[in-house]
C-alpha positions as CSV (number, residue, x, y, z in Angstrom):
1,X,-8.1,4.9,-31.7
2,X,-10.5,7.3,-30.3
3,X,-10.0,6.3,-26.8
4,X,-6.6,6.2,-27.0
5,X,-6.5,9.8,-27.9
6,X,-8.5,10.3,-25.0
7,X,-6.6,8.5,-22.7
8,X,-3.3,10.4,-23.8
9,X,-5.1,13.6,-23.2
10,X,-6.3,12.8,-19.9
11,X,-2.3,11.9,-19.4
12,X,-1.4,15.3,-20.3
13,X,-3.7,17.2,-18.7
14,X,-2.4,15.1,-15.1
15,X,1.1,15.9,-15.7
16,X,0.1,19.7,-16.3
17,X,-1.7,19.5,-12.7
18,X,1.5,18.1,-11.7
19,X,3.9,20.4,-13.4
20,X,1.9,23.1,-11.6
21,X,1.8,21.9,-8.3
22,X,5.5,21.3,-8.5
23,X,6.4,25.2,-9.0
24,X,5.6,28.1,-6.7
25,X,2.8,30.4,-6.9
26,X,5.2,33.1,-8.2
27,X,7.1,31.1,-10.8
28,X,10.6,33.1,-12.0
29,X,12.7,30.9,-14.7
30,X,15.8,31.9,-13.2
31,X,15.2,30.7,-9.6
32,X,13.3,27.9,-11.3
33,X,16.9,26.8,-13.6
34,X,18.2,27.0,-10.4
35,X,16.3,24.2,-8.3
36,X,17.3,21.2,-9.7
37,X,14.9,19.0,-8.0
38,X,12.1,21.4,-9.3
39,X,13.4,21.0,-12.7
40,X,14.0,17.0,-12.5
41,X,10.8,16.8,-10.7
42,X,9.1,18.7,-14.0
43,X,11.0,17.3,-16.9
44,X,10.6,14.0,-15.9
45,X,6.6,14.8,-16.5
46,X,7.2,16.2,-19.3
């Protein structure tokens, strides 16, 4: 069970890099809620 804990975390912790690298350097939600590639591209790591 251990390692599949680990595993999942290592999961998260990619899609987090992802999320990031996916928005901006200066992230504003409302430009953000407006890109709807942006947001598809992020929910679907989520």
């Amino acid at each position: 069970m251990e390692d599949e804990i680990k595993t999942w975390l290592e999961d998260i912790k990619q899609a987090i890099s992802e999320i990031n690298d996916f928005l901006p350097d200066q992230k504003d939600f409302f430009q953000f809620k407006k890109d709807l590639k942006t947001k598809r591209a992020i929910e679907g790591n989520v």
